[in-house]
Wavefront OBJ file of the C-alpha trace (Angstrom):
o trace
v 17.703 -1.169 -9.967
v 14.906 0.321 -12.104
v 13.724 3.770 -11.961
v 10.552 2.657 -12.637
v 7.856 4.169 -9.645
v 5.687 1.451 -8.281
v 2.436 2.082 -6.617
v 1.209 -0.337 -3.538
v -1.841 -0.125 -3.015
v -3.506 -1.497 0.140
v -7.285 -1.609 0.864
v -7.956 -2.067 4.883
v -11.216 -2.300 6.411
v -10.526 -3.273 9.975
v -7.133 -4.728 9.452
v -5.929 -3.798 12.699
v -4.448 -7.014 13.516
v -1.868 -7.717 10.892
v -1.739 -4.180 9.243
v 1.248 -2.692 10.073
v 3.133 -5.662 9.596
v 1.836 -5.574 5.713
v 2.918 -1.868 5.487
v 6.078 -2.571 6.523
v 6.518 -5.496 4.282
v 5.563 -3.071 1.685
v 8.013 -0.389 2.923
v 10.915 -2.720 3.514
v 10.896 -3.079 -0.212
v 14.763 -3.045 -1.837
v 12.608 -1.128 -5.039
v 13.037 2.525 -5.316
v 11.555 4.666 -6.429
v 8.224 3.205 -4.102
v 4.772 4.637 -3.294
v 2.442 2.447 -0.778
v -0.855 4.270 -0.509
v -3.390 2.598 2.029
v -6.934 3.414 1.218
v -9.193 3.325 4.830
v -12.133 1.918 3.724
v -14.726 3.278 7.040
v -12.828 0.894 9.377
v -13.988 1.293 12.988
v -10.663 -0.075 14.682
v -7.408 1.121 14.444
v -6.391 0.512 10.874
v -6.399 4.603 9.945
v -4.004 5.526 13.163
v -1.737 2.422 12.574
v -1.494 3.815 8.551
v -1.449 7.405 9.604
v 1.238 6.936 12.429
v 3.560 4.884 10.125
v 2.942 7.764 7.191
v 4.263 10.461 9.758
v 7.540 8.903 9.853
v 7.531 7.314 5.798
v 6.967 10.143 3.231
v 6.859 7.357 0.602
v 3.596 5.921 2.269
v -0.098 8.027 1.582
v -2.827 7.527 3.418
v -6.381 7.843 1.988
v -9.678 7.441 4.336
v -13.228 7.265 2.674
v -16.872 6.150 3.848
v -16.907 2.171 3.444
v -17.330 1.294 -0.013
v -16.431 -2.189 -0.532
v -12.995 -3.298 -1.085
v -13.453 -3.168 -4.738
v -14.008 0.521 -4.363
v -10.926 0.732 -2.206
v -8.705 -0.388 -4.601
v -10.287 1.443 -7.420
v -9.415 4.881 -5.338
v -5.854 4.112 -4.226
v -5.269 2.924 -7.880
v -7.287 6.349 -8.797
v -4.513 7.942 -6.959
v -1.295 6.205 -7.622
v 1.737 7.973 -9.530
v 3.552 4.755 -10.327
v 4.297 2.724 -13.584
v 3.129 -0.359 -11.839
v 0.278 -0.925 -9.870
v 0.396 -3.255 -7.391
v -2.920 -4.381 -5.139
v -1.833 -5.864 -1.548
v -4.527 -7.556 1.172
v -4.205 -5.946 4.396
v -2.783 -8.908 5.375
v -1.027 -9.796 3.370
v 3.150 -10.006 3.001
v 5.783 -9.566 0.541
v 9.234 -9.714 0.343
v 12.206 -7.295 0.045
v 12.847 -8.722 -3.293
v 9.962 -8.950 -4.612
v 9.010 -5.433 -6.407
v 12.665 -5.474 -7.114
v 11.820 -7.984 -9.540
v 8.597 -7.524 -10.616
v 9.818 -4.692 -13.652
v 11.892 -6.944 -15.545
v 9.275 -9.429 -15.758
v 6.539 -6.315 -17.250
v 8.811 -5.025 -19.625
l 1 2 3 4 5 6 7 8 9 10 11 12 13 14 15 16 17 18 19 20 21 22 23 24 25 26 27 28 29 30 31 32 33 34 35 36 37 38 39 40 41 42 43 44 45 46 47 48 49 50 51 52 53 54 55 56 57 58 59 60 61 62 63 64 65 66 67 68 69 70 71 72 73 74 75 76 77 78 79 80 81 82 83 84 85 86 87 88 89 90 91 92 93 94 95 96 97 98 99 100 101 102 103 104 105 106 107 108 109
């Protein structure tokens, strides 16, 4: 595997339904080193306590909550705050495979 950190990054504005199933996608990733960080973007439902209550128990996953901004300003602050090599922008609901980010180094390099 590499040892190349990728950064998910996941705008949500009112995501609720389908969420935590994309963060877990994300999580369930065979790629390590991983970061998922989940910008809030002012949802009113329960996107932020879905992200914060899977963060609690995944130290790989950051949470980040700001006024609504657009989703375009989302990703620009999760990508703002990402550590990783790769960057890689995910829909709230949207899913990926275990393999996936495995993969996706050897076809960057």
């Amino acid at each position: 595997m590499s040892d190349s950190l990728i950064t998910v990054v996941i705008p949500v504005y009112n995501g609720e339904k389908y969420l935590e199933e994309t963060i877990r996608s994300s999580l369930a990733s065979l790629h390590r080193p991983l970061e998922v960080i989940v910008v809030n973007d002012g949802s009113t439902d329960s996107s932020l306590a879905i992200a914060d209550s899977l963060a609690v128990i995944h130290p790989e996953l950051k949470v980040i909550s700001q006024e609504n901004a657009g989703v375009s300003a989302a990703l620009n602050t999760g990508c703002s705050a990402a550590k990783g090599i790769y960057l890689f922008p995910l829909g709230a609901d949207d899913l990926i495979s275990e393999h996936y980010l495995a993969k996706l180094p050897k076809f960057l390099i």
